[in-house]
N, C-alpha and C positions, 0 to 999 in steps of 0.2 A: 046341354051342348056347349053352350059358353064356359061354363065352369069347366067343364074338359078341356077347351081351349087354353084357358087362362092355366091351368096346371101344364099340359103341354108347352106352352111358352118358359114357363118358371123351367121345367124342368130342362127345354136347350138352353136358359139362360145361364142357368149353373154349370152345366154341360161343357159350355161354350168358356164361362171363367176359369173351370178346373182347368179346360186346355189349356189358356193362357197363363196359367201357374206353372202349371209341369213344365212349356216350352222356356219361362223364366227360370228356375231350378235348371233344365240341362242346360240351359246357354250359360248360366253362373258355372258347373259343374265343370262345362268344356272348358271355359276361360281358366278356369283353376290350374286344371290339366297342363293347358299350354303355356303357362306360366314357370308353373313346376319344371316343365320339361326345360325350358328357357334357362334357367335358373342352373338346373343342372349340368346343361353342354356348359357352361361359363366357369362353372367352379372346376370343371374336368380341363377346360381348355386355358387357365389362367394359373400356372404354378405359383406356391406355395413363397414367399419372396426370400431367396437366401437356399435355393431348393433348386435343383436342375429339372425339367419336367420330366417322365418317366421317358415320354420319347426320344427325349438325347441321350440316353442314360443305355448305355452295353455292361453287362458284367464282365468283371473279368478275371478268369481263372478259374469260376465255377463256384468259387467259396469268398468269405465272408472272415478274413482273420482277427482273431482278438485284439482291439485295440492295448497299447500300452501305456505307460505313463509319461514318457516322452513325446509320443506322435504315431500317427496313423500312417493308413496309405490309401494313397485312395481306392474304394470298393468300387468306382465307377467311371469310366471315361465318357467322356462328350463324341457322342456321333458324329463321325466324320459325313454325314451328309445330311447333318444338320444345319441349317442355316440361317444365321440370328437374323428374329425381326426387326426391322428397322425402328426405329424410335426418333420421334423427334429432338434435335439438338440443342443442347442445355450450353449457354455459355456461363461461364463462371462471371463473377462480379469481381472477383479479384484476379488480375492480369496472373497467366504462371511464370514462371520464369525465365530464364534463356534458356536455348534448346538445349540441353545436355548432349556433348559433341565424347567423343574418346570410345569407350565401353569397348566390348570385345577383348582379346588376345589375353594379355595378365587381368585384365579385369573378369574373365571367363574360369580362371585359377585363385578364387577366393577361398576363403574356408572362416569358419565360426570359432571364434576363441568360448574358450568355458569356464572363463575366470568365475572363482565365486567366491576367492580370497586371495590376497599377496602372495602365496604359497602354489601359485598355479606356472603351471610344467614350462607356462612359455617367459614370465617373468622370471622365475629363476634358473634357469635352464641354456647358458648360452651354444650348446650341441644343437637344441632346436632350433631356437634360432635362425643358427649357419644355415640348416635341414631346410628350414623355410625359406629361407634364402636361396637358395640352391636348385630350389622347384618353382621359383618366378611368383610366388606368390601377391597378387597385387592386389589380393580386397580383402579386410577383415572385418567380420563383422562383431560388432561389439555391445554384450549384454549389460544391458543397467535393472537394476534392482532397487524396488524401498528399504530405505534403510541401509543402504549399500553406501562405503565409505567412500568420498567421491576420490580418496587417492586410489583406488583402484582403476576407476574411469580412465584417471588422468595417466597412469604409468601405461596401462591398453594403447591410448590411444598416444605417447612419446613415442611406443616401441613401431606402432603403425609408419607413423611420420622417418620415422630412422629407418624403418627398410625399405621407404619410397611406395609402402603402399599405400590406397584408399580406404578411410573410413566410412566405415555402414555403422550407422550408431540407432540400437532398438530402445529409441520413447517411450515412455510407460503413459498409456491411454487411462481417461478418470474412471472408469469402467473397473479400472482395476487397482487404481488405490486412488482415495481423495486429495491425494497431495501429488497427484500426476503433474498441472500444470508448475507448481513450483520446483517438483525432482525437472521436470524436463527444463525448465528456465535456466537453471543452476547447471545441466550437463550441457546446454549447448554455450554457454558462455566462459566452461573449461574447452570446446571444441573453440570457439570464437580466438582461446588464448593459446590455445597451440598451433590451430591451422591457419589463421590468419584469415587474408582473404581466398584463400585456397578452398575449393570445394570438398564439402560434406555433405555426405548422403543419411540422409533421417527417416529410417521406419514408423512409422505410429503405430507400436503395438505388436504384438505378437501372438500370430494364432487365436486372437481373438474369438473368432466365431466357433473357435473347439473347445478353447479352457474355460470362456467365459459365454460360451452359447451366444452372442453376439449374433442378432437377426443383421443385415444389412441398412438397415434404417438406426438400429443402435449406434453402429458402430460409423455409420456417413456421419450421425448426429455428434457424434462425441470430435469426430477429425474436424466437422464445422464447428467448433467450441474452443478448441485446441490449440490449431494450424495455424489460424492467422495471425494469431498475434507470439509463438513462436518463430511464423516465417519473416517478420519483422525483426526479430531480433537474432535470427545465425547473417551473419557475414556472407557466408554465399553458401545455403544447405537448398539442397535439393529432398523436398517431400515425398516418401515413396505409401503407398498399399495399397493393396488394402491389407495385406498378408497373410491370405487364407493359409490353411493347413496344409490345404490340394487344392488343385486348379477348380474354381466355380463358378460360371457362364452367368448365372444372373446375377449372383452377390457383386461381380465384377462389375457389372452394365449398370445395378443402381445406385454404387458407388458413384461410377461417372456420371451420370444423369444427375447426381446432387451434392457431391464435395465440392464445397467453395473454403478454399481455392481447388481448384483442380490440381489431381497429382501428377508432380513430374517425370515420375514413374510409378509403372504399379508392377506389383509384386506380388507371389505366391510359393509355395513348397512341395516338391515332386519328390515321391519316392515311388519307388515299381512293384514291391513286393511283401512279404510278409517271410520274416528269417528261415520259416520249415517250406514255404514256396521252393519250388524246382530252381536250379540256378538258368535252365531253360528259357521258362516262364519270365523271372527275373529281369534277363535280357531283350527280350524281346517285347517286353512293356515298356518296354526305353521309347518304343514307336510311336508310343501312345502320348509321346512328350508332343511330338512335331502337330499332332493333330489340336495338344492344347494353345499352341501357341499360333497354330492358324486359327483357330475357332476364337482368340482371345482378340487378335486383330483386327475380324471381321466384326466384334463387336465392339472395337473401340473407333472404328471407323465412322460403322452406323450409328453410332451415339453422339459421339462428339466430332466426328468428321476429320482425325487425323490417328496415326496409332503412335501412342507413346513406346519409349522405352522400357523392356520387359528384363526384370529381374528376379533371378529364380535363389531365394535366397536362404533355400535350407535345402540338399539331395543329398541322395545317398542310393543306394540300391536298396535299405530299409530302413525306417526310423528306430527299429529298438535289432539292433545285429546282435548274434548270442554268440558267443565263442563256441565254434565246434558245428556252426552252424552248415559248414560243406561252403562258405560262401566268407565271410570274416576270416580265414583263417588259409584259404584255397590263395595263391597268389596267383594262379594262371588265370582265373575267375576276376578276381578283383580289379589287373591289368586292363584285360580284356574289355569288362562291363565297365570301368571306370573311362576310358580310350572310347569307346563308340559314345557315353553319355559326354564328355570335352566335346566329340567331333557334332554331336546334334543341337550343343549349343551355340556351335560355330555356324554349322549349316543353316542353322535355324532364324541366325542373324541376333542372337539376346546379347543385351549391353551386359551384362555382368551375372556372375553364378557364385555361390560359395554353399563349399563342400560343409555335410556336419560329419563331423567335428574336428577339430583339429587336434586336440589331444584327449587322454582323457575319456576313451571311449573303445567299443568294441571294435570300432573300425573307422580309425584312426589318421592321417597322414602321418603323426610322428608318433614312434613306439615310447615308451617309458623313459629309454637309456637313450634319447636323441635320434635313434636312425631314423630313416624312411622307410617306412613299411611299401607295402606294393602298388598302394593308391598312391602315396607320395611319390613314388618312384616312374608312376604314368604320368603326372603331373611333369615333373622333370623333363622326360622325354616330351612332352608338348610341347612346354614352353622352352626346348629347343636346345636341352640336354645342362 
């Protein structure tokens, strides 16, 4: 009888430890579970950095157009009833500058020179010139290159000063050649010798995050490496980006959260379509400008607590226009669409715009032989004939 006992004991003793193993095993197993699952809402709720999350994200026009060698469009707008998270506020360690006062009206009728030798339409060309004169022209923006002779810089930027317009001058970032800080040293001390102490507007870079895939931590990183000790030595330049391709709500937000110094303006490139897109479509993506520059506001608010200066500094109705396209070559179109995109920069409140391109292109303000094509000729009539 005893011996029966003592094996019944044994056996609820084992009994009794298997239970407390198993209940160990499912509480490890549950804990796993709910980690995992943990794990997962975060990665789903915390976008990609340099990435819009898919919930701000509308398509638009149903398709997806083949990017080109010049420039996209954007495949996606920012939800208009989206609304950025707030962030805590980052001050810079280096003071920005004086508030940039003027922008709007002829600063609204820029356009992008396309020099890429002495031999370009608007240096020797005095018809365009006049042309550009004539259309109020008041911002030009001015491309540098490695290995670029700096007399070219320099004759760009005479012709600037001699028709009373403002220079936009595009800094070459070390991202994209290793001699960025000494090419940009050397272009703004030929600005320092023309413009004086008159103000210059300074890109850092161009499109970076398209040509050179630039996450938004690259490209903060290279402008704190750069900028400060550029902003020491222009005379009186005003620092602009980040200069995305198309407007982008986070790449923007982390920019401001971490360039030191902060920009004096920032910057992006709007076009509405793709050249076989409807001239419909085309138009009416124009809409979709106003929502980026509310959504851009709201987030330079909640980041840094005031909103800069917004300059849109490459449009067009598409970045690669084909001749024959029903839209390049249509003047009642071009009028039209080019007149509502002036009037939503105006409405919109932006300090400054420039048109691509200004010669040299499918869609053009000056034709070959000097006239004003139909964009040049809306121009005109804005800036008040």
């Amino acid at each position: 009888m005893g011996t029966e006992n003592r094996q019944l004991n044994r056996k609820k003793i084992v009994g009794l430890v298997l239970c407390v193993v198993l209940v160990i095993i499912l509480a490890g197993f549950v804990q796993t579970l709910l980690a995992s699952a943990s794990s997962t809402d975060k990665t789903m709720l915390t976008p990609t950095p340099g990435k819009l999350s898919s919930a701000a994200l509308t398509a638009t026009a149903g398709a997806t157009p083949t990017p080109s060698t010049k420039a996209r469009i954007a495949t996606a707008t920012v939800n208009p009833n989206t609304t950025p998270t707030p962030v805590p506020k980052v001050m810079p360690t280096v003071a920005p500058a004086a508030p940039m006062s003027g922008g709007g009206s002829t600063m609204l009728l820029g356009t992008n020179l396309n020099i890429q030798d002495s031999g370009d339409q608007v240096f020797t060309s005095s018809a365009t010139r006049t042309a550009l004169q004539k259309m109020h022209v008041g911002l030009f923006r001015i491309p540098t290159r490695d290995g670029q002779s700096d007399s070219i810089v320099t004759q760009a930027a005479q012709i600037t000063k001699s028709m009373g317009a403002a220079p936009l001058v595009i800094l070459q970032g070390d991202k994209a050649t290793p001699d960025a800080l000494d090419n940009d040293t050397r272009i703004i001390k030929i600005m320092n010798s023309i413009f004086g102490s008159g103000v210059v507007y300074y890109e850092y870079g161009n499109e970076q995050d398209f040509f050179y895939k630039l996450q938004p931590k690259d490209y903060t990183d290279s402008w704190n490496r750069l900028i400060p000790p550029l902003k020491k030595l222009a005379l009186n330049g005003r620092f602009i980006g980040p200069v995305n391709y198309q407007y982008n709500g986070s790449y923007l937000q982390y920019f401001l959260q971490n360039a030191q110094p902060r920009p004096d303006a920032v910057s992006w490139h709007e076009y509405t379509c793709a050249s076989d897109w409807s001239n419909d479509i085309c138009m009416s993506h124009l809409d979709n400008w106003t929502v980026h520059f509310s959504n851009a506001r709201g987030i330079m608010n909640s980041t840094i607590g005031t909103s800069l200066p917004i300059m849109i500094t490459e449009w067009n109705y598409t970045a690669n226009p084909v001749s024959g396209d029903g839209k390049s070559d249509n003047d009642t179109f071009m009028n039209a669409w080019t007149t509502k995109a002036l009037q939503t920069f105006a409405a919109d409140g932006i300090f400054a715009a420039a048109q691509y391109s200004c010669t040299e292109y499918a869609a053009p303000l000056v034709d070959s032989d000097g006239s004003m094509t139909a964009q040049g000729l809306a121009f005109q009539k804005y800036g008040g004939g």
